[in-house]
C-alpha positions in Angstrom: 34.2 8.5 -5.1 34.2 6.6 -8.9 32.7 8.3 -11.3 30.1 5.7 -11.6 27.9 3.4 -9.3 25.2 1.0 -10.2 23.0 -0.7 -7.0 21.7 -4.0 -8.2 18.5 -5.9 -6.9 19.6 -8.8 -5.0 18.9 -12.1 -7.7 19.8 -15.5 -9.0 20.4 -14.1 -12.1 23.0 -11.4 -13.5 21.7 -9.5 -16.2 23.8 -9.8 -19.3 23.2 -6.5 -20.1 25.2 -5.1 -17.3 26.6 -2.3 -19.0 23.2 -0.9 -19.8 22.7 -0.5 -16.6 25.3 2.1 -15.4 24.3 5.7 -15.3 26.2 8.8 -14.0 27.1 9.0 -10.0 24.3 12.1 -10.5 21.7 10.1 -11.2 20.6 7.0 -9.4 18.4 3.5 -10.7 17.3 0.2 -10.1 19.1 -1.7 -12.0 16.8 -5.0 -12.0 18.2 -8.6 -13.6 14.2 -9.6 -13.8 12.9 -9.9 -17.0 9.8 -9.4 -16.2 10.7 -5.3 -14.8 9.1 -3.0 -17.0 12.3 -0.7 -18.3 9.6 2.2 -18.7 9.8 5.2 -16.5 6.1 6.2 -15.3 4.9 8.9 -12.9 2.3 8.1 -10.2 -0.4 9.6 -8.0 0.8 10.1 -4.4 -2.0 9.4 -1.5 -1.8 12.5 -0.5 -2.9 13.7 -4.1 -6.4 13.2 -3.3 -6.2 16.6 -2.0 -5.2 17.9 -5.3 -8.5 16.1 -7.4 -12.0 17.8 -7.5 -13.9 15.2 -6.4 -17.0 16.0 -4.0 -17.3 15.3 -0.2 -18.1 11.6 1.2 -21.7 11.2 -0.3 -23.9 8.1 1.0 -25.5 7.1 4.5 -26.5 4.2 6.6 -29.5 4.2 3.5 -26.6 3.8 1.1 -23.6 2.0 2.3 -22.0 1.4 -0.9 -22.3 5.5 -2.2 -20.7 6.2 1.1 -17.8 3.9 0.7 -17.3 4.4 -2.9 -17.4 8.0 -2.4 -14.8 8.0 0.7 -12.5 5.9 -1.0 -12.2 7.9 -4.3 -11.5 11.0 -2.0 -8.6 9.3 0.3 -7.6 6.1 -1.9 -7.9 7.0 -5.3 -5.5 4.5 -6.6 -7.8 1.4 -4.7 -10.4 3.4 -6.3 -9.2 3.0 -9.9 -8.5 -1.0 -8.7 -12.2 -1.7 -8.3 -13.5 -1.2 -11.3 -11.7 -4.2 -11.9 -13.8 -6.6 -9.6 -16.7 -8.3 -10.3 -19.5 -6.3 -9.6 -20.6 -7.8 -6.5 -16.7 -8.0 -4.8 -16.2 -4.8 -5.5 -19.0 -3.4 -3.2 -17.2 -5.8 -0.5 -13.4 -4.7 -1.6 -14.8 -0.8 -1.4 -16.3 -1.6 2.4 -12.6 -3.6 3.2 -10.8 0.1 2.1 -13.1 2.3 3.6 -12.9 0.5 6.9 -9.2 0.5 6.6 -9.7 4.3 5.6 -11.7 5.0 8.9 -9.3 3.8 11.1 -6.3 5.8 9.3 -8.5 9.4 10.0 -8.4 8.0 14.1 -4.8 8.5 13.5 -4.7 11.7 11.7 -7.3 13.4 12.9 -7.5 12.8 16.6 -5.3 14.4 19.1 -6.1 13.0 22.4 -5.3 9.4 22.7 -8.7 9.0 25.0 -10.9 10.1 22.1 -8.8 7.8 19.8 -9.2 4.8 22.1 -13.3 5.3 22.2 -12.8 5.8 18.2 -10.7 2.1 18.3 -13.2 0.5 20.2 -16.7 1.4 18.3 -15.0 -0.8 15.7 -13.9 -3.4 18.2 -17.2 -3.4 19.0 -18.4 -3.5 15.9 -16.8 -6.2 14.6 -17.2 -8.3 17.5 -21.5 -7.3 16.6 -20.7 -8.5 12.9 -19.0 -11.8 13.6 -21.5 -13.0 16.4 -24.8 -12.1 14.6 -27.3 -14.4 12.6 -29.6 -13.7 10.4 -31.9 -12.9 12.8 -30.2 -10.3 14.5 -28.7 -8.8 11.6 -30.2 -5.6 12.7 -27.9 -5.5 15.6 -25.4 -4.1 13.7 -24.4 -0.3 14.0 -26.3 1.9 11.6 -22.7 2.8 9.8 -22.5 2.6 6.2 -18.9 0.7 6.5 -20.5 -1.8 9.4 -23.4 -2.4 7.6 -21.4 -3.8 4.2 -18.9 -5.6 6.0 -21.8 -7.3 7.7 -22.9 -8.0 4.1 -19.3 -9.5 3.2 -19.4 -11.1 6.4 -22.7 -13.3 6.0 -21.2 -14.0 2.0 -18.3 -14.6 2.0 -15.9 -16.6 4.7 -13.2 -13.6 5.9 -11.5 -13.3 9.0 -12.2 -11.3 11.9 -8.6 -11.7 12.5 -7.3 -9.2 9.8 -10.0 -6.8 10.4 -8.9 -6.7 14.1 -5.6 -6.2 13.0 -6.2 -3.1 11.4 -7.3 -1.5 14.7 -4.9 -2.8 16.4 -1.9 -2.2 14.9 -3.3 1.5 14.4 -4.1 1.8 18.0 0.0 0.3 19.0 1.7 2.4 16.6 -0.5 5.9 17.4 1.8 6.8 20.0 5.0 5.3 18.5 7.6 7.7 17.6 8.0 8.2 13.2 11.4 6.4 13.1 11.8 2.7 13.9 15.0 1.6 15.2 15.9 -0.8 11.4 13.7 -0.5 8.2 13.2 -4.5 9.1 11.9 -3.6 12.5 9.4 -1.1 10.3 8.6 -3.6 8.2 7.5 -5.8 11.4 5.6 -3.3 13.1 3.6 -1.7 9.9 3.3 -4.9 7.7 0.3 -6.2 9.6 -1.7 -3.1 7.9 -0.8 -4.3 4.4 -1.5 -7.8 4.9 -4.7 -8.1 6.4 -5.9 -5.4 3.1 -4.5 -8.2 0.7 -5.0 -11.8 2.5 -7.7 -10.1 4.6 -9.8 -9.9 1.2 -8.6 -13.0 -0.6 -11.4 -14.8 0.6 -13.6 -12.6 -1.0 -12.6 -13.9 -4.5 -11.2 -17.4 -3.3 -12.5 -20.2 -1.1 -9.9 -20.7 1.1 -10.6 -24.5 0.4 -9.2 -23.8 -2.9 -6.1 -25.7 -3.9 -3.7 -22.8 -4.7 -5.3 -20.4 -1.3 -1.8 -20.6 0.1 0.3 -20.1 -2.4 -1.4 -16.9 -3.8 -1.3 -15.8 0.3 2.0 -16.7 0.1 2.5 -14.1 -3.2 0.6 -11.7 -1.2 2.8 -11.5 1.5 5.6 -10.2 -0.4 3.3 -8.1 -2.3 2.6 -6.8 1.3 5.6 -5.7 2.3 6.1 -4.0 -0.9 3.4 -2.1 0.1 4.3 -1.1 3.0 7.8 0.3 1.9 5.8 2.5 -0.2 3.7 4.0 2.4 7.4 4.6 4.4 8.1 6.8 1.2 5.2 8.8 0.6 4.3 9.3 4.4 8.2 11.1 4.5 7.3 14.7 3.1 4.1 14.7 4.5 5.8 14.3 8.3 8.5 16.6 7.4 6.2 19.3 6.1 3.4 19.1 8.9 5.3 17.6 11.7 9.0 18.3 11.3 9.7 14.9 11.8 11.1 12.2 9.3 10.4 8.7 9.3 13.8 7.0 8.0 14.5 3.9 10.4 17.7 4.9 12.5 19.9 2.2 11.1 19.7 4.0 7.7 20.1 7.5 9.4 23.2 6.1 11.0 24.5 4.6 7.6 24.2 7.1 5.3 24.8 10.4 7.8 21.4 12.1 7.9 20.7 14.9 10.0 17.1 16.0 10.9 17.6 19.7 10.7 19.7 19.5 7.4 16.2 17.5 5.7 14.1 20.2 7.3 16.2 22.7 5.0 17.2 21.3 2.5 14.7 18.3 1.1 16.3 15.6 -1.1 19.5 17.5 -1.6 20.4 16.9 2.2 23.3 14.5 2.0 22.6 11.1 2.4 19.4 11.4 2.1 18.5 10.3 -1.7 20.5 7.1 -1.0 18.7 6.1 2.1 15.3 6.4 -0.3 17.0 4.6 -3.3 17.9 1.7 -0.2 14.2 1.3 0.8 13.3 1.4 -2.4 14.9 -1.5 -3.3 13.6 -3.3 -0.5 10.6 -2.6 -2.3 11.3 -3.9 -5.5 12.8 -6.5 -4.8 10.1 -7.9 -2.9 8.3 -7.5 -6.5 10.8 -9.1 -8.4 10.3 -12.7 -5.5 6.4 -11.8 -5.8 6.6 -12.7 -9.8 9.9 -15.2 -9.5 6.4 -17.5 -7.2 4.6 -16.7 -10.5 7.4 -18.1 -13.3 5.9 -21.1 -13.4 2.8 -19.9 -14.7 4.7 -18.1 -17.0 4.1 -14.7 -15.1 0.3 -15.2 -15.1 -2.0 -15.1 -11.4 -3.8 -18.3 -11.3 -6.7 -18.6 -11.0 -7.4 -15.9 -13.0 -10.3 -14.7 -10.7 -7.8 -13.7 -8.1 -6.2 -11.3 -10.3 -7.9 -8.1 -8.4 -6.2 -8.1 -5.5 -3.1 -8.3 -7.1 -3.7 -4.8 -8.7 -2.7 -3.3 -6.0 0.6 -3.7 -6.9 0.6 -1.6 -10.2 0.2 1.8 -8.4 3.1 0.8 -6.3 5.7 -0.3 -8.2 4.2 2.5 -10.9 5.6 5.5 -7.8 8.6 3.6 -7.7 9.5 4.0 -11.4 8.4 7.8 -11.0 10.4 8.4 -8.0 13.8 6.5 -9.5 13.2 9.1 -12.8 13.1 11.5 -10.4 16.4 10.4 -9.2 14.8 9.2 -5.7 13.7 12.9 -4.8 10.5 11.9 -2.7 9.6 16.0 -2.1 9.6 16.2 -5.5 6.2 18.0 -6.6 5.9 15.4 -9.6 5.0 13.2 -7.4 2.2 14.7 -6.0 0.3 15.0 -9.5 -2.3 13.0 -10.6 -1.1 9.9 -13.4 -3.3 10.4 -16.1 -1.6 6.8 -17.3 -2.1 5.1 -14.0 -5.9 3.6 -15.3 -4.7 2.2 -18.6 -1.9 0.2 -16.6 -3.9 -1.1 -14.3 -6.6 -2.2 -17.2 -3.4 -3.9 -19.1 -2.5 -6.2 -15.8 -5.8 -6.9 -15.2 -6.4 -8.0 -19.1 -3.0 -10.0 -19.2 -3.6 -11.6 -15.7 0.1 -10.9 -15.2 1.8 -9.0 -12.0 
């Protein structure tokens, strides 16, 4: 074994500062040729963390949608939470119905046992939908008396989104409830989970850009890898919380294989099983890296999301890359309880990309 090791994100460019970049065999790092990386270690609020805040039960009714939503998705999603008080007022009723639907479906999954009351669960919001998408004006009132249904019926008569990523929130939730936690390669992960992340970024692009608009497909094409950065992230942080409740782990066979894991030594042991800390540092790479492209689409623009209007959605990414940086200081220990505290200096990052317009 050399005394020391330095994994490098896969780029165009080498960084000429390569020597920076080594750090002892004991601690590992991203070592990123982008520019455009922030060099700054910062911790970041886990989704499971909500658990951690004092913040009151889901508030709101059929009689107010929008206290119900906001309510449920400071509770569960308090990092989309923090996002929306970056859209205009008016989006950010719709991007707060978009999370709590997504929200909804994810408590199917976790707190449902018996796949026929899941499947009934799946297909009120089939149902639902299909109500939303077929109804006029006139027969508004056919919609179900749910707070979520009744302001995505809102963002469906104002604004020109896509049954098609709404339905594939269900449906990839109602394939992968009875998959087994470990995919066969982190790409065939990637494949089967992605769908999520995508339809909560493209699936709400509409709402701040006609899809008419001259630069729709290249910001949906930005999104996409902004997707799959997300969903590398959700691989890490859903880890500890299979291993503690489930005794299971998540880590796609192909990197199980590769790096030597064993199930029971990760039950014992954490992070310090062996192999285990470099399997996390390989996925979160993927991660990155899928950062570093998202803001390589941006260059020419010198880093800046045009049109500026767009830049919500985009903030998604902060909170992201932000565990990423917390999880590499904490030399990729993702049962680390660090993790699990609430970033006091997650808001004021998100507030700088959103006043810079840059990702």
């Amino acid at each position: 074994m050399t005394p020391f090791r330095s994994i490098f994100f896969r780029s165009s460019k080498i960084n000429v500062q390569l020597f920076n970049n080594f750090r002892p065999i004991s601690h590992r790092t991203y070592a990123s040729s982008s520019s455009s990386l922030s060099s700054t270690s910062s911790s970041s609020s886990s989704s499971s963390s909500s658990t951690n805040l004092q913040i009151p039960s889901t508030q709101g009714g059929p009689q107010a949608p929008l206290e119900y939503c906001s309510s449920l998705v400071q509770r569960l999603d308090p990092e989309a939470w923090l996002c929306s008080y970056f859209w205009p007022k008016r989006e950010r009723s719709w991007f707060l119905a978009y999370r709590a639907f997504n929200i909804e479906l994810h408590l199917v999954t976790q707190t449902i046992t018996q796949p026929a009351l899941a499947a009934i669960r799946f297909q009120f919001w089939r149902d639902t939908l299909k109500i939303i998408f077929s109804s006029t004006e006139k027969d508004f009132g056919k919609i179900p008396q749910h707070p979520v249904a009744i302001l995505l019926g809102d963002l469906k008569r104002n604004r020109p989104i896509q049954k098609y990523y709404l339905s594939n929130l269900i449906e990839t939730r109602a394939k992968t409830i009875s998959l087994p936690p470990s995919s066969t390669t982190l790409t065939s992960h990637l494949n089967t989970y992605n769908p999520i992340s995508t339809s909560l970024l493209l699936g709400q692009l509409p709402i701040l850009l006609s899809p008419n608009h001259s630069e729709y497909s290249k910001i949906s094409h930005t999104l996409s890898h902004l997707s799959t950065l997300l969903t590398t992230i959700s691989l890490l942080r859903n880890l500890p919380l299979l291993v503690s409740n489930k005794k299971q782990i998540n880590i796609p066979n192909d990197l199980s294989e590769k790096y030597k894991l064993i199930e029971e030594e990760i039950f014992r042991k954490g992070s310090e099983a062996n192999g285990l800390k470099d399997s996390i540092l390989e996925i979160g790479t993927r991660g990155m890296d899928e950062l570093i492209t998202a803001r390589r689409d941006l260059k020419e623009n010198s880093g800046k999301v045009k049109p500026d209007n767009v830049i919500p959605i985009f903030l998604s990414a902060v909170p992201a890359e932000n565990y990423l940086k917390r999880l590499e200081a904490l030399d990729f220990d993702v049962f680390s309880p660090e993790l699990l505290k609430h970033d006091w200096k997650l808001a004021p990052k998100i507030w700088w990309k959103a006043q810079t317009g840059k990702l």
